[in-house]
Structure formats: structure tokens, C-alpha cells
C-alpha positions in Angstrom: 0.0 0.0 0.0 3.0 2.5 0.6 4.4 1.5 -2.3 1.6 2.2 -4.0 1.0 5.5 -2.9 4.2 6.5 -3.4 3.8 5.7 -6.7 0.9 7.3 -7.4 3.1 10.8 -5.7 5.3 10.9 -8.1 3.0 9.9 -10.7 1.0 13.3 -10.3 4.6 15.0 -10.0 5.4 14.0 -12.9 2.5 14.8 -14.6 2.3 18.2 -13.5 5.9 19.0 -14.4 4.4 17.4 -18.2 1.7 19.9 -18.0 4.1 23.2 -16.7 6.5 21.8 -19.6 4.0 22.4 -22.4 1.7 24.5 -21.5 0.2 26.0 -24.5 -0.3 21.9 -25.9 -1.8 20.9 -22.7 -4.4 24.0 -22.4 -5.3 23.4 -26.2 -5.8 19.5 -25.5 -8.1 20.0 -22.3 -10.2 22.4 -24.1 -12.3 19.6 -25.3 -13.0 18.8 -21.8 -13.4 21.9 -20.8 -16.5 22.5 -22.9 -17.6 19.0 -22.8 -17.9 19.0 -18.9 -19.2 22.8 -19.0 -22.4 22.1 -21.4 -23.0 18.6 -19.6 -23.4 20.0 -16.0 -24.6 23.5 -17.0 -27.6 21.5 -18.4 -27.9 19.1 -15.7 -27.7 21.9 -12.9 -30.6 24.0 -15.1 -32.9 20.9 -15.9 -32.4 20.1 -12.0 -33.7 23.8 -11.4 -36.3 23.3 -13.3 -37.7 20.2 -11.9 -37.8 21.6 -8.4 -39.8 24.9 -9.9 -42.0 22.2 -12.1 -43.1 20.2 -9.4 -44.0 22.7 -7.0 -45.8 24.4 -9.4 -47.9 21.4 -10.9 -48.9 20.6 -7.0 -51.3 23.5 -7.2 -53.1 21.6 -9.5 -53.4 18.6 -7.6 -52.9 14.8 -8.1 -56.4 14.0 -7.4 -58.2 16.8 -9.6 -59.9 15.7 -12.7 -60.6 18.8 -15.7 -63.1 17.8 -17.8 -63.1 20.2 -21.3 -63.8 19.7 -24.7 -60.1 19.6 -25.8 -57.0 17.3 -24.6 -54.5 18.6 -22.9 -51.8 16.9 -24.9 -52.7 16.0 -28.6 -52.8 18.1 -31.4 -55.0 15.6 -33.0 -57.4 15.4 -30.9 -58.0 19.4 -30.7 -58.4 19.7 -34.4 -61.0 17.1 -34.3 -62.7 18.6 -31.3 -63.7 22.1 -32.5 -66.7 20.3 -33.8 -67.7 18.9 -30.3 -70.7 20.0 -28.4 -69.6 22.6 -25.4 -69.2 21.1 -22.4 -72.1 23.4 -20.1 -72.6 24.0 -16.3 -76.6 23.3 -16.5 -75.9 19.8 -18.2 -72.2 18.3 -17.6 -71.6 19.7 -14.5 -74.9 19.4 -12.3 -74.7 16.0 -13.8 -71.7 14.8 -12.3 -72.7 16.7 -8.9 -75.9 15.2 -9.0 -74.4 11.3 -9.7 -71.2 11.2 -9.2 -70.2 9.4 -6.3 -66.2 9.7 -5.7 -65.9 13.2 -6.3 -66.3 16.1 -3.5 -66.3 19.5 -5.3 -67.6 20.2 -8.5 -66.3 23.7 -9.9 -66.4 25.3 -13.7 -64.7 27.7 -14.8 -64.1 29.9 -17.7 -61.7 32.5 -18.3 -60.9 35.7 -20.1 -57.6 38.4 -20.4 -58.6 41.7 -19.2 -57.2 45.2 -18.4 -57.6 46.4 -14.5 -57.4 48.9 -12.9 -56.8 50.6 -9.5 -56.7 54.6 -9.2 -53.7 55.3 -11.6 -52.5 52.2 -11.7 -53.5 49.5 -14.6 -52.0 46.0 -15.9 -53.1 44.6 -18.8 -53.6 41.0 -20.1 -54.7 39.7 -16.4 -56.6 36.1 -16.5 -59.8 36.5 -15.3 -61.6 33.6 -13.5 -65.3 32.7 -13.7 -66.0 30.1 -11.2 -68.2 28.6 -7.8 -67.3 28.6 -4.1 -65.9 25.2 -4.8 -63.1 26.6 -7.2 -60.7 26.5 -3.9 -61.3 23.1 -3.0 -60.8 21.9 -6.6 -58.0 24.3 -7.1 -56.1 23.7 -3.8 -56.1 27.7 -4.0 -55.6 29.9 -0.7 -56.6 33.3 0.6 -53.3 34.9 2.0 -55.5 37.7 3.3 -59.4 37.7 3.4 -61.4 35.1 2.4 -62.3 33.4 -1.1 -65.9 33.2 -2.8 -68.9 32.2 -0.9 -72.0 30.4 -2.1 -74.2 33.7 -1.0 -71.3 35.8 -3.6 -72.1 33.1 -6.7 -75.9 33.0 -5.8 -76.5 36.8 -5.8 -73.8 37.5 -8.6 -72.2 39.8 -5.9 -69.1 41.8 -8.2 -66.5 40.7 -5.7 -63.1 39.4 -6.5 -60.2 37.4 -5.5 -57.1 38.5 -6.7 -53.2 36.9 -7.2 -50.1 38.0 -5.6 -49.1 39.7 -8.4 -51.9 41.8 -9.1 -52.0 42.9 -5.6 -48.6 43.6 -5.7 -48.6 46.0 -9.2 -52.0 47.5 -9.3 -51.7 48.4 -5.2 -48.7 49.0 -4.4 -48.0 49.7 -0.7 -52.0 49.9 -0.1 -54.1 47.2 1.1 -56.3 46.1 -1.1 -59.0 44.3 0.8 -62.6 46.1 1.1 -61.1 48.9 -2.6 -62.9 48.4 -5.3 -61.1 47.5 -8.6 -61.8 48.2 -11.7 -61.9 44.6 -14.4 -62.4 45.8 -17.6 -65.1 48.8 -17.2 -66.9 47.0 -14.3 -66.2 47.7 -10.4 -65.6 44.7 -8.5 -64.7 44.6 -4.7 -61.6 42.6 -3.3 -62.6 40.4 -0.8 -59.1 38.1 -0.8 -55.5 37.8 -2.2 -54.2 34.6 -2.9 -51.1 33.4 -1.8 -48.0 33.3 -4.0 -48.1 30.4 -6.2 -45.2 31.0 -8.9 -45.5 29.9 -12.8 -47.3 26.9 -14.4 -45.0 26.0 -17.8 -45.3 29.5 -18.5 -48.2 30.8 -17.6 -48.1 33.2 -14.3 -50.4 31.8 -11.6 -50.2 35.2 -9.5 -51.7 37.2 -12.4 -54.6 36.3 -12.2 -58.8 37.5 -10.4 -60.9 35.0 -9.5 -64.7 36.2 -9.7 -67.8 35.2 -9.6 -69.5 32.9 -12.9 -72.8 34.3 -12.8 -71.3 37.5 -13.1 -68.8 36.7 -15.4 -71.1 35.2 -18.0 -73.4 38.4 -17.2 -70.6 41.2 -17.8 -68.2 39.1 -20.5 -70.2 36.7 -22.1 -71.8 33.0 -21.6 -70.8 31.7 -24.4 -67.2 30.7 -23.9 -65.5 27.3 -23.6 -66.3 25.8 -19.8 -63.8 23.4 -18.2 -65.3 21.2 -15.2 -63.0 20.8 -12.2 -63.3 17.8 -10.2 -62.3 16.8 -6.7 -61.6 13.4 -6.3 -62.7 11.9 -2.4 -59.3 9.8 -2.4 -56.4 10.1 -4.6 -56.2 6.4 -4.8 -59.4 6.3 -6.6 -58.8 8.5 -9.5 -58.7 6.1 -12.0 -62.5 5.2 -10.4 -63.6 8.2 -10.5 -62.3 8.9 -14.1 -64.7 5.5 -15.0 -67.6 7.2 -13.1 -67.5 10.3 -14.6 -67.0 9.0 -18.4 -69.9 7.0 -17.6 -72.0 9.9 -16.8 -70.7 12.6 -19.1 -71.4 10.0 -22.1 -75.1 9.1 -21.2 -75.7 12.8 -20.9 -74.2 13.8 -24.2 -76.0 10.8 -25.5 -72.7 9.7 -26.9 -73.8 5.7 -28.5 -71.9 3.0 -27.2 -69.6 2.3 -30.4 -68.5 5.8 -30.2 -65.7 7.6 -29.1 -65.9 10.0 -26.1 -66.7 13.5 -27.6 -65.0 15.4 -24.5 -62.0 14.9 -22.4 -61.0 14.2 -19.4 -57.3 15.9 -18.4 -55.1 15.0 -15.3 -51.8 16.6 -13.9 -50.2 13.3 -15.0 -50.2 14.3 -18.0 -48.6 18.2 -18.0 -45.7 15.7 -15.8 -45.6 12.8 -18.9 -45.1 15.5 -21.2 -42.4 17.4 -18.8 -40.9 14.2 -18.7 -40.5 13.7 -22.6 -39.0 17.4 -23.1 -36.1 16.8 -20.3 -35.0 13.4 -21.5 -35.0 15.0 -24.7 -32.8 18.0 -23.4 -30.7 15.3 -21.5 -29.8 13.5 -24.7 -28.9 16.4 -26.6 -26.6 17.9 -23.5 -25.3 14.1 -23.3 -24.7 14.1 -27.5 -22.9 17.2 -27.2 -21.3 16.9 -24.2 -19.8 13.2 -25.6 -18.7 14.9 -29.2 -17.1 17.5 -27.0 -15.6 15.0 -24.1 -14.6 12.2 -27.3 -12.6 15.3 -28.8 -11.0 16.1 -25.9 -10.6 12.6 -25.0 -8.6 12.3 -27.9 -6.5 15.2 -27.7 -5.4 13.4 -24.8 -4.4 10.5 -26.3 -1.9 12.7 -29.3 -0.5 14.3 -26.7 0.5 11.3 -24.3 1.8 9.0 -27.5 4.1 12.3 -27.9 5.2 12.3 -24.8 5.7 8.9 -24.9 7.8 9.2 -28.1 9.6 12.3 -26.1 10.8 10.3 -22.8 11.2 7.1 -24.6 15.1 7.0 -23.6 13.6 8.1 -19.5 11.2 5.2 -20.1 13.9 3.0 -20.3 16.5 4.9 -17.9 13.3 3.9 -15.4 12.8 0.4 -16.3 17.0 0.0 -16.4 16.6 0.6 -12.5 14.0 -1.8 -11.8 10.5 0.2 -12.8 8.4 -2.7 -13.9 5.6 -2.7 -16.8 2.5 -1.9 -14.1 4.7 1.1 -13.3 5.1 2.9 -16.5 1.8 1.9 -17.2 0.5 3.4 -13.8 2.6 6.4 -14.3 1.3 7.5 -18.2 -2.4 6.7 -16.8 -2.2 8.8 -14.1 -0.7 12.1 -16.4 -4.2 11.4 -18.4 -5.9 11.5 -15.2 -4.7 14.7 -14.2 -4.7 16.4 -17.5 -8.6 15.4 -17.5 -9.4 16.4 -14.1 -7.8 19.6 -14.3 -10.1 20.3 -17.6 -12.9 18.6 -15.6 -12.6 20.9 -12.9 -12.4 23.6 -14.8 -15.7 22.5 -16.6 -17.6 22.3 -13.4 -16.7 25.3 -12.2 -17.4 27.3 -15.1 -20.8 24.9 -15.6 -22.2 26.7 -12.2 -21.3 29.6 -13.2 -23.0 29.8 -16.8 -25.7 27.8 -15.4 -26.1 30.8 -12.2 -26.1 33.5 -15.2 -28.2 32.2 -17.6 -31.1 31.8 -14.7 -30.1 34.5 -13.1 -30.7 36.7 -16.9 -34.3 34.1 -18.3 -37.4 32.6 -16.6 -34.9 29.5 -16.3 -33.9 27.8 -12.4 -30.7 26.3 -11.8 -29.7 24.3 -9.4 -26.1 23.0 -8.1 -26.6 19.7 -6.3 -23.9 16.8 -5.3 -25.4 14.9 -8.4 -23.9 17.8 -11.2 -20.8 17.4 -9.2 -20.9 13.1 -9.2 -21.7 13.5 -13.4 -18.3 15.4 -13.6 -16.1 13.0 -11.9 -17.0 10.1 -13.7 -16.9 11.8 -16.4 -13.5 12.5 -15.9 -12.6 9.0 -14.4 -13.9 7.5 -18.3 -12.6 10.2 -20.6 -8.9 10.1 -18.8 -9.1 6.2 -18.3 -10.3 5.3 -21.8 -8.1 7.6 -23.6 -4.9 7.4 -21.3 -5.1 3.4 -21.6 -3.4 2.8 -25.2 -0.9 5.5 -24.8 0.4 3.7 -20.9 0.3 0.6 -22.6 2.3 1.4 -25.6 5.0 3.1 -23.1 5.1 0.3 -20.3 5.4 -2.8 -23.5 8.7 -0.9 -24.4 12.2 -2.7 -24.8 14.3 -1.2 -22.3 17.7 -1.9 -24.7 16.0 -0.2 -28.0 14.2 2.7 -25.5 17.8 3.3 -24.3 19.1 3.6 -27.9 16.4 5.6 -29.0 17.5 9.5 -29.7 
């Protein structure tokens, strides 16, 4: 064991004197690791980011919500062919499945529209205005930081109350407190009776801009003609896939859909915003990989010209060395660990500078990053494979060597 770590000492010695000796070759030949270890943990470290802002995010809408709409979530296909659906509608769908449904505990429709408001001076355009029941927070998992959300007696008597996000509370009111004002949504006064805790962004859309009013006076003051989407509040998360039955059972014998037909409406899940989440990132991970490997293989090589030339250089010290006694395992232990140290110092390197662009770039878009043990792990093996792999043929070529001929050789 001594032995062996002295040898591994001078092995790094060595192989540090190699890289002071040639400088300029050595920064050129770890460049390839450089920016293959850079892009691999750069997108690693952002995708990472962006799975913890993902997933706290999708949690508002819940694992045991069902939205039932016209259109899929997911296929293109399916939307095209759906324009020419009946609308899904409160009076039939939705007091249908609160009338028979038997696994489900809040029933709430909604519909939606982007309107200006405006407080005093202050205005913000394009915020999402919600039309909805006093079950919209159960279905939802939605919050009142401050006041209180919708009440039955509010959606019964079309009261113009409202419930706004973060965000609008934030812009529109600045330092004043906006509970018991009256904003302005559109050209229509409503009062603001809550504010709803900070919930973040939902793949791109801002959950904190948005008002949350009553639907009898939506559809009075906006329109009732406008596509409705059914939440629904499962009893038991377990029993989704139940309740899923349940309600297809119901929705087609009240759309009179016949039995050898297809489903004319759809039923959405947050399962699959997270399926199709999934697909993009292992998308983003093979690219990062693909480049990453082009990059690393490049490198990886570069080592491999540069160690067979300094095995061509110290060919008469290779057999100096095995003259006094330095066996095969030696010289081969010696040139392996001079690839291992050229990589890991390009390795490093590439870490370090993957933080860094990975810090900027979410520090400058809408993207998260995150540094975790894991980016740091994907580095070293990295490292270990490149500078193995590459330094292997190169050790071996300088430990099979005839001492006689390498002592001959000028």
C-alpha cells in the first residue's frame, strides 16, 4: 500500500511537471474537456432547477383533480377534431356529475378571459380573469393569503366581488391594502374580498396574475358563451382512475354519446402536463449528453496525441526507469495517471465554469438552476472515463517498451 501510494506521488509530480513543460499543448488538448464537462453539468444543474420549480408548481393543481373540457391537454390531433364537439355546459355536464357522481367532493367550472384592470392610476393589462363557484378553492387547492375566497351567498346573488393573485395585488396596489377597494376589471367595479397566496408559474403561464370572480357575473358582464372546463375533486387520490370511469360513464349518457363511439369530450389530469415534462427533459438530456460526448470524445482524444508524444519524447527516460528496476505496471501506472490529471484539471475547470454559466443564464431568463452533489458526481465520472479510456493505449504502448531499444532511441 505505501508503495503504492508513493507511486501514485510521483505519478502526479510527474504529470504536472508534463503539464508546466508544455503549457500552450496541454491548455489546447483539455479544451475539449473543458467545454464538454461545461455544457454537460450547465444542463444538468438548469434541468435540475427546473424540476424543483416544475413540481412545485404542478402541486397546485393537484394529483387528485380531474378537468373535464372539450379539448386534450396533450394531442394536437385530438384538438383539431374537437372544434366540432358540443360545449361542455354547467346546466348539463356539470350538475350531472354533482348530481351522480359518487367519488368526487367538489364540483367547480370555470371559464376564463384576459382583461385590463385597474386601480386609481394604476393599470395591468392582459390579467386572467376567472369565472368560477365557491368550490373553485377546493378543486384548485387555492388559498386566501389575506381575506377570504368566494362564498355560495357571492355566486348565488352575482355579488361583483373578486379574489385577486399575488401579483396583481402587488402591481396595481402598491404599498396599499387592497382588501374592502374596489377595482376596476375591464369597465366593471368589483370589490376585493381576498388575495391569494404566491403560487409561482405553471409552464409559462403566471399563476399570480390572475382575479378570481364570480361565474354568474362573469357570463353576465363578459359573455356566456365561452368554452367551460369542469374541475373535479376526487374523495381519495387512490381512486382517480375510479372516479375517471364514473365520470365518463356519466358525461357520455348525458351527451347521449352511443356506445360504439368515441368520447366526444375529455378528461385531463396533472399526470399528463408531468408525462409531457418528462419527454422534453430526457429529450434535453440527450442532446446535453450528445454534445457533451462529441465535446468530451474530442478532448478525449486530444489526450491520447498528446501522451503518445510524450511517450515518443521520454522514450530514452522510459527505459532509464525500467533499467533501475521500474516494472511494466509502473510505466503503465505512471502515463495513466498524467491522463488522469490532464482530464481532471479540464474537468474541474468544466464544473466550475458549468455553475457559473448555469447561475447566469437563470439569473438573466425565466430559467432555475440548481447546483446539487449529483452535477458534481456526473463530472467526476466523467473525468474517471474520458482520462481512463483515452490514457489506456498510450500507458500501454509506453510500459510494452524494450528497455535496450528505448535506451538507444534519440
Amino acid at each position: 500500500m505505501m508503495r503504492l501510494l508513493i507511486d501514485l506521488w510521483e505519478g502526479v509530480k510527474i504529470a504536472f511537471q508534463a503539464l508546466r513543460a508544455n503549457k500552450m499543448r496541454s491548455l489546447l488538448t483539455t479544451l475539449g474537456i473543458v467545454i464538454g464537462i461545461t455544457t454537460v453539468i450547465m444542463i444538468h444543474s438548469i434541468i435540475m432547477g427546473l424540476n424543483a420549480a416544475f413540481y412545485t408548481s404542478i402541486s397546485a393543481l393537484g394529483s387528485d383533480t380531474l378537468y373535464i373540457g372539450k379539448f386534450s391537454w396533450m394531442s394536437r390531433t385530438d384538438w383539431i377534431e374537437a372544434r366540432n364537439r358540443k360545449d361542455i355546459t354547467l346546466k348539463r355536464e356539470g350538475n350531472a356529475i354533482k348530481e351522480y357522481a359518487t367519488l368526487v367532493k367538489a364540483v367547480a367550472p370555470t371559464v376564463s378571459a384576459q382583461r385590463t384592470v385597474k386601480y386609481e392610476s394604476e393599470k395591468l393589462n392582459d390579467v386572467n380573469i376567472i369565472g368560477t363557484n365557491e368550490e373553485y378553492a377546493i378543486t384548485s387547492n387555492v388559498e386566501p393569503e389575506y381575506g377570504r375566497m368566494l362564498s355560495k351567498q357571492d355566486v348565488d346573488h352575482r355579488r361583483n366581488v373578486c379574489v385577486i393573485g399575488w401579483e396583481v395585488a402587488d402591481k396595481v396596489f402598491k404599498n396599499k391594502n387592497p382588501l374592502g377597494r374596489n377595482l376596476s376589471i375591464g369597465s366593471y367595479p368589483f370589490r376585493v374580498i381576498g388575495i391569494l397566496e404566491k403560487r409561482g408559474n405553471l409552464l409559462g403561464h403566471n399563476l399570480d396574475n390572475e382575479i378570481i370572480i364570480p361565474l354568474g357575473i362573469f357570463q353576465k358582464q363578459y359573455g356566456a358563451r365561452r368554452w367551460v372546463t369542469i374541475e373535479v375533486k376526487v374523495i381519495d387520490p387512490a381512486l382517480i382512475e375510479e372516479a375517471k370511469d364514473e365520470i365518463t360513464g356519466i358525461l357520455r349518457r348525458v351527451r347521449k354519446v352511443e356506445p360504439h363511439q368515441e368520447n366526444d369530450f375529455a378528461i385531463n389530469q396533472q399526470d399528463m402536463i408531468a408525462d409531457m415534462y418528462k419527454r422534453l427533459t430526457t429529450a434535453l438530456y440527450a442532446f446535453a449528453f450528445g454534445v457533451g460526448s462529441i465535446a468530451l470524445i474530442v478532448g478525449g482524444i486530444g489526450i491520447m496525441n498528446i501522451l503518445l508524444v510524450s511517450v515518443t519524447e521520454r522514450t530514452k527516460e522510459i527505459g532509464i526507469r525500467k533499467a533501475i528496476g521500474a516494472r511494466n505496471k509502473d510505466i503503465l501506472l505512471q502515463f495513466l495517471i498524467e491522463s488522469l490529471v490532464v482530464t481532471a484539471f479540464g474537468g474541474i475547470v468544466g464544473i466550475i465554469a458549468g455553475f457559473v454559466f448555469a447561475k447566469i443564464i437563470a439569473a438573466s431568463t425565466f430559467l432555475s438552476a440548481t447546483v446539487s452533489p449529483v452535477s458534481v458526481a456526473i463530472g467526476i465520472i466523467f473525468i474517471f472515463i474520458v482520462g481512463t479510456f483515452f490514457g489506456l493505449f498510450p500507458a500501454y504502448k509506453a510500459a510494452k517498451l524494450d528497455p535496450i531499444e528505448a535506451l538507444r532511441y534519440e
